[in-house]
Backbone as ProteinMPNN parsed JSONL, in Angstrom:
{"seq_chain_A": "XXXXXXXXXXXXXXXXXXXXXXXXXXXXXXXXXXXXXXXXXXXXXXXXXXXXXXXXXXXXXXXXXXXXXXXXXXXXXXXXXXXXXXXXXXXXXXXXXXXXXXXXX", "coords_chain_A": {"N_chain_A": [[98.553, 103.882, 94.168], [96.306, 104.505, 96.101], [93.962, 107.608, 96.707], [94.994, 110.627, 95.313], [97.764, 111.659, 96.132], [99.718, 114.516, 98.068], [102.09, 117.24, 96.935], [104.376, 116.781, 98.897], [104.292, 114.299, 100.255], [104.064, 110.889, 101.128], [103.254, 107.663, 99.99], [103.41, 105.049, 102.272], [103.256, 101.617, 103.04], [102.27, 98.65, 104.94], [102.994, 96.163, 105.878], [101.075, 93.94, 108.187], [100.375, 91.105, 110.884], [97.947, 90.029, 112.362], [96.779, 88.091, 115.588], [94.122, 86.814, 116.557], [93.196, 86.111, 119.963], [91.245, 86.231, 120.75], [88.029, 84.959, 122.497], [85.843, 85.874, 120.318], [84.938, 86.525, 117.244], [86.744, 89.661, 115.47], [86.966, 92.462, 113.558], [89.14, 94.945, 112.332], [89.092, 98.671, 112.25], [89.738, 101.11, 110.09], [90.231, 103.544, 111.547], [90.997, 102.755, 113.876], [93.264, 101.575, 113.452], [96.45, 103.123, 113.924], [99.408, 104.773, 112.401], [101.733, 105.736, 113.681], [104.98, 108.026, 113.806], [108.213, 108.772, 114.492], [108.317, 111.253, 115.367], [106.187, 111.298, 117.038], [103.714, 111.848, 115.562], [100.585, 110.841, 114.38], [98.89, 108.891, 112.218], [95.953, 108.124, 110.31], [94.973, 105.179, 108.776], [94.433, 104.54, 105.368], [91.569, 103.782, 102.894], [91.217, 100.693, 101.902], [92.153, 99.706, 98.969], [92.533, 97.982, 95.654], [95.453, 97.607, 95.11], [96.216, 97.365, 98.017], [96.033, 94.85, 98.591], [96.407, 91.257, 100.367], [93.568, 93.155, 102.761], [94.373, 94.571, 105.967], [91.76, 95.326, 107.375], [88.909, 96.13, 108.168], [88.564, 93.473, 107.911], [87.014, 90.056, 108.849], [88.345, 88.564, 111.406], [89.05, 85.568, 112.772], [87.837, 83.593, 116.116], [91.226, 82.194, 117.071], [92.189, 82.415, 115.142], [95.2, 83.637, 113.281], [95.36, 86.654, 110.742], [96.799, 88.18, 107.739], [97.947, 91.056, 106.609], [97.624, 94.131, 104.507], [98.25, 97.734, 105.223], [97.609, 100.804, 104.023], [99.327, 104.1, 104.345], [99.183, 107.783, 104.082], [101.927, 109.736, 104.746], [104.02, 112.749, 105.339], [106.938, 113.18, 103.522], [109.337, 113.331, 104.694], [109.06, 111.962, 107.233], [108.997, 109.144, 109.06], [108.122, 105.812, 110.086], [107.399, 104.437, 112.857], [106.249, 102.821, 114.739], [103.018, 101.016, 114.54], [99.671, 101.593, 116.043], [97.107, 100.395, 117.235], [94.054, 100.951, 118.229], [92.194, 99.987, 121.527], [89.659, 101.005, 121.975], [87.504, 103.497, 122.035], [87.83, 106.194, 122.705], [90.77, 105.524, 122.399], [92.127, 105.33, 124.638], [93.276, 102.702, 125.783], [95.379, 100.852, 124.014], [97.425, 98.831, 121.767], [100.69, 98.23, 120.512], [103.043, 98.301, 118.035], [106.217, 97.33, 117.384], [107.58, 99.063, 114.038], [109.723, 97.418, 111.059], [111.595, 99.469, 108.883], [111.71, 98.46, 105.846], [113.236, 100.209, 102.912], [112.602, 101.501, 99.505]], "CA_chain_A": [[98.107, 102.996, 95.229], [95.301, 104.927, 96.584], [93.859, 108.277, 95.595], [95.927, 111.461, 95.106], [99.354, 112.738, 97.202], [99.995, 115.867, 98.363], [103.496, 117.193, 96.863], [105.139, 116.829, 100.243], [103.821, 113.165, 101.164], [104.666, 109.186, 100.073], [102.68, 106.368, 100.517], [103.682, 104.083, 103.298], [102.455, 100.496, 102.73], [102.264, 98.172, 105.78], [102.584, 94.575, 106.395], [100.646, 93.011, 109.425], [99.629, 89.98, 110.996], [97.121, 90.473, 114.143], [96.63, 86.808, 115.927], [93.16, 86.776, 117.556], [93.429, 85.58, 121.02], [89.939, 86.477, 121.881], [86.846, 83.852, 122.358], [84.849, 86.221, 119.64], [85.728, 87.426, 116.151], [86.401, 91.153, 115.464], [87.84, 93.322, 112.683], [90.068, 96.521, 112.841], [88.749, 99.383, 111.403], [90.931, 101.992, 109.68], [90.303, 104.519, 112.392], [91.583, 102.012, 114.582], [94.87, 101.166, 113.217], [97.144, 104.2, 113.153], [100.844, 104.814, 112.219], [103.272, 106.745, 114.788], [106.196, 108.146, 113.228], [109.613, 108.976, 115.258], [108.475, 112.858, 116.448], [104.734, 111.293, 117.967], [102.434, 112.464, 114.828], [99.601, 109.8, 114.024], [98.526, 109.139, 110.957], [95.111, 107.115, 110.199], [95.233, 104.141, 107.652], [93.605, 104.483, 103.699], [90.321, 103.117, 102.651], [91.612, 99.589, 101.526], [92.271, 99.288, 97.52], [93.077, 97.071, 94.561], [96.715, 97.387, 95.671], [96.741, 97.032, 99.801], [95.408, 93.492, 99.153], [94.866, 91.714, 101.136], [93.55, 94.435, 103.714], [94.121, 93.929, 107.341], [91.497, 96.792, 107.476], [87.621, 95.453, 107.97], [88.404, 91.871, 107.579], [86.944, 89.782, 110.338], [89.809, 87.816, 112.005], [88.326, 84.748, 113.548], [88.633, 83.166, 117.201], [91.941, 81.596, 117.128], [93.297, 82.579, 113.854], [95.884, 85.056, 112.603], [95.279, 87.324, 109.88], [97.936, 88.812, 107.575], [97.295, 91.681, 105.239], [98.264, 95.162, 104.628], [97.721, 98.933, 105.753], [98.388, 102.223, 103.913], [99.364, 105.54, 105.241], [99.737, 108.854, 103.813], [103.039, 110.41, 105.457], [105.323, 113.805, 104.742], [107.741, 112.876, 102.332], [110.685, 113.209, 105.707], [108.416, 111.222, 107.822], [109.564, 107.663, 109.544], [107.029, 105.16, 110.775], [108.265, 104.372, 114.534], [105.524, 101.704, 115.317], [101.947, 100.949, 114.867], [99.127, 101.736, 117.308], [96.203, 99.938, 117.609], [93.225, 101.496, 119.8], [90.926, 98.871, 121.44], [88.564, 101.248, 122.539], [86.725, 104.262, 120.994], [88.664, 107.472, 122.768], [92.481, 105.342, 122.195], [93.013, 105.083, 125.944], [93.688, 101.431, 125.407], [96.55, 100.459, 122.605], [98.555, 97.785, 121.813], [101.699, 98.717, 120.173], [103.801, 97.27, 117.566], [107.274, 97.914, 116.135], [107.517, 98.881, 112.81], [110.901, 97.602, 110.704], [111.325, 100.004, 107.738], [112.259, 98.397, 104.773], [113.159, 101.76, 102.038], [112.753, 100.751, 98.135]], "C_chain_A": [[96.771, 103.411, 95.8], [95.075, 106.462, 96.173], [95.085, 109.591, 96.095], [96.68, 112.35, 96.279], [99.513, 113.839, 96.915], [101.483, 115.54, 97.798], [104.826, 116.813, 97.567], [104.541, 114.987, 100.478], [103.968, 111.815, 99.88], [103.877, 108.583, 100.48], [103.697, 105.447, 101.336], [103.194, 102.47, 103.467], [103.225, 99.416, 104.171], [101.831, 96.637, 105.82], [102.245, 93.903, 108.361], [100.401, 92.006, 109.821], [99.498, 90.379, 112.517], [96.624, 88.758, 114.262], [95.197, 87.203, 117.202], [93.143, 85.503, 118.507], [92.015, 85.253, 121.527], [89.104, 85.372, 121.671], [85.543, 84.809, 121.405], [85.49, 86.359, 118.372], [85.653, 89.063, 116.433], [87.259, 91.479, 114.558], [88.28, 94.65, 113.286], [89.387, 96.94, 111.563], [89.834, 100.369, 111.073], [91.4, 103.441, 110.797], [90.756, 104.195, 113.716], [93.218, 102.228, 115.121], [95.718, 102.581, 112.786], [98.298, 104.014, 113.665], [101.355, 105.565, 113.575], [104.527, 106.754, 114.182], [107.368, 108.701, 114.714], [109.247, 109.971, 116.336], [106.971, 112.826, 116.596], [103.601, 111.35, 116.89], [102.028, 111.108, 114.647], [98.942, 110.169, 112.818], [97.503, 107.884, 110.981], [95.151, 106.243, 108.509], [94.017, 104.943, 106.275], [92.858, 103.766, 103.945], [91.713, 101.698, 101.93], [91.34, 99.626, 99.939], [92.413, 98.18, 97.026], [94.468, 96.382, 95.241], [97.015, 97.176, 96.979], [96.052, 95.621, 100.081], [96.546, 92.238, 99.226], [94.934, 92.818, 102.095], [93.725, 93.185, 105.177], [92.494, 94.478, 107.741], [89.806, 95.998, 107.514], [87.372, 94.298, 107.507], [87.988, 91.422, 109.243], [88.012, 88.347, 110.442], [88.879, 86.378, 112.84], [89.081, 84.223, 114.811], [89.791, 82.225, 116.814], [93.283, 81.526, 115.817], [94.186, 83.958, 114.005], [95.518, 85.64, 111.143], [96.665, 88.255, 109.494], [97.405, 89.721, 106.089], [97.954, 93.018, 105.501], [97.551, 96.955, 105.065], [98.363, 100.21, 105.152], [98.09, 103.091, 104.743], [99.516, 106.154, 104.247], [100.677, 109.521, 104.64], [103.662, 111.233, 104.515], [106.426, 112.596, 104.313], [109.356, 112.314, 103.984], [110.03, 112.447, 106.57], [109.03, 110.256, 107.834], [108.804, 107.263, 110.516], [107.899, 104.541, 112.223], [107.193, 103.048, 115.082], [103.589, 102.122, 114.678], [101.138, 100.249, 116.094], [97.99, 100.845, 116.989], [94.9, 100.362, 118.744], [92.131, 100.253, 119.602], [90.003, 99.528, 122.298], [88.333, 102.736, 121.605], [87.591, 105.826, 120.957], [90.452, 107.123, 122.71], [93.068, 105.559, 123.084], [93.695, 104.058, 126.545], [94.368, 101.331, 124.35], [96.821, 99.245, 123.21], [99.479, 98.444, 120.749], [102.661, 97.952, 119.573], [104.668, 98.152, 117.144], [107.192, 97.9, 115.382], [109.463, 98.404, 111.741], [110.359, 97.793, 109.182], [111.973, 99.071, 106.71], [112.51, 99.239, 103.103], [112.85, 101.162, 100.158], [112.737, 102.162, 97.254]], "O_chain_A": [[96.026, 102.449, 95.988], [95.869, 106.844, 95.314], [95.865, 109.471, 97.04], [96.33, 113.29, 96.994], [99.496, 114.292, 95.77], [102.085, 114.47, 97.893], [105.939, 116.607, 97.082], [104.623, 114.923, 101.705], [103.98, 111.724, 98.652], [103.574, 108.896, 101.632], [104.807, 105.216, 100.856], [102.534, 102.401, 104.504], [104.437, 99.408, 104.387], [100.718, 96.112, 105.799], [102.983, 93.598, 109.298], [99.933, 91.438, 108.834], [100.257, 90.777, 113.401], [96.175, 88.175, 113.275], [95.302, 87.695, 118.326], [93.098, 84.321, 118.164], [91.656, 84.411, 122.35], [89.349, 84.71, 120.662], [84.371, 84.553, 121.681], [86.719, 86.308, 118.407], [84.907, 89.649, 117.219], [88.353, 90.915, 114.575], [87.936, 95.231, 114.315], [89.135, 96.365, 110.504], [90.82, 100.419, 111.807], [92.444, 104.092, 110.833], [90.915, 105.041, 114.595], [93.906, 102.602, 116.071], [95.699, 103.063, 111.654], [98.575, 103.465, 114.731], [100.475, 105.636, 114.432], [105.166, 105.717, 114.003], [106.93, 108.923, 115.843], [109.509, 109.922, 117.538], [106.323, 113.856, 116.408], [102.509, 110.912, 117.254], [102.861, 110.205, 114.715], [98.547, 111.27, 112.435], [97.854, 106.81, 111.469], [95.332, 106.753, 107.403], [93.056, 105.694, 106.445], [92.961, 103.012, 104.913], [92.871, 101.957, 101.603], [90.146, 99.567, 99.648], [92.449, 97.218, 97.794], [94.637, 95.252, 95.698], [98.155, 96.766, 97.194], [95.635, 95.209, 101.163], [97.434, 92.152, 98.378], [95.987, 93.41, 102.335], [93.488, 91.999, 105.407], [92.025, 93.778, 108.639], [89.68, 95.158, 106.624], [86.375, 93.953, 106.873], [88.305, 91.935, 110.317], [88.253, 87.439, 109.646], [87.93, 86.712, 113.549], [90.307, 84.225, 114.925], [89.381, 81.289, 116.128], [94.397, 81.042, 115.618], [93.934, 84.986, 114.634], [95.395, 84.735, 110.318], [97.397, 88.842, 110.291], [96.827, 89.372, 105.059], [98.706, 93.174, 106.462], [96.335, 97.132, 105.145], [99.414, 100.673, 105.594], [97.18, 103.157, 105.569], [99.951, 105.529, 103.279], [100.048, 110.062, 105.548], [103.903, 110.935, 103.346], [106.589, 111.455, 104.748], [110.021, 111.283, 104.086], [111.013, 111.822, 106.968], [109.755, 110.054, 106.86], [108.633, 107.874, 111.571], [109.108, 104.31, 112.23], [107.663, 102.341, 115.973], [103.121, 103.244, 114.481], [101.367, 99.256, 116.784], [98.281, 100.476, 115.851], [94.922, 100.051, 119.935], [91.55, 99.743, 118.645], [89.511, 98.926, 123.253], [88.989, 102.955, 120.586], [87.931, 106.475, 119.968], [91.308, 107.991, 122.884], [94.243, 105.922, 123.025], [94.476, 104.176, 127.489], [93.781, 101.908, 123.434], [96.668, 98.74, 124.322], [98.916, 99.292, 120.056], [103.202, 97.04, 120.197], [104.439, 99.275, 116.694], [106.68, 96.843, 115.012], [110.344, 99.252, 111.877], [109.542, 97.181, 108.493], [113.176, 99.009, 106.964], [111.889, 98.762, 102.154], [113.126, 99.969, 100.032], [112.834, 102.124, 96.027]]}, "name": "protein", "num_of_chains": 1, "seq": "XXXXXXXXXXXXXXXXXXXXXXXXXXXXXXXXXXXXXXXXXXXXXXXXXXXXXXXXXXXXXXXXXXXXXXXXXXXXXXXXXXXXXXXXXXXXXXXXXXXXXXXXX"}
């Protein structure tokens, strides 16, 4: 899916849809959008591939639309995604916050 896992760690692949509310466009960048697993750790999204298409990930979302696309992670192998964060500002003192439901395969 993206390039090479540590022995200890799985890919995590993420379905989103972000609905722009705002009167501008704007994309999420990958340093943006990060995971939260169960015990707090954050994990920042993959460069966008072949396989995470489409990306949510540096697409621009336009006023009034939704966008639906996807987001990898690298996570420890025991790891469990608990929600994604969203920062809408530069130091991530602003979020929005989504549940994540795991589906295992």
């Amino acid at each position: 899916m993206g390039p090479g896992l540590e022995a200890d760690e799985k890919w995590v692949l993420v379905r989103l849809t972000i609905n722009n509310q705002d009167a501008l466009p704007f994309s999420v960048t990958s340093a943006a959008l990060r995971a939260v697993d169960t015990t707090g750790n954050t994990y920042t999204a993959e460069a966008p591939n072949d396989a995470t298409q489409p990306t949510i990930l540096n697409t621009e979302i336009p006023t009034g639309e939704p966008l639906t696309g996807f987001a990898l992670y690298a996570l420890p192998q025991d790891a469990q995604i608990d929600n994604i964060e969203w920062c809408l500002d530069e130091d991530c003192q602003e979020t929005l916050i989504a549940p994540v439901l795991t589906i295992e395969s």
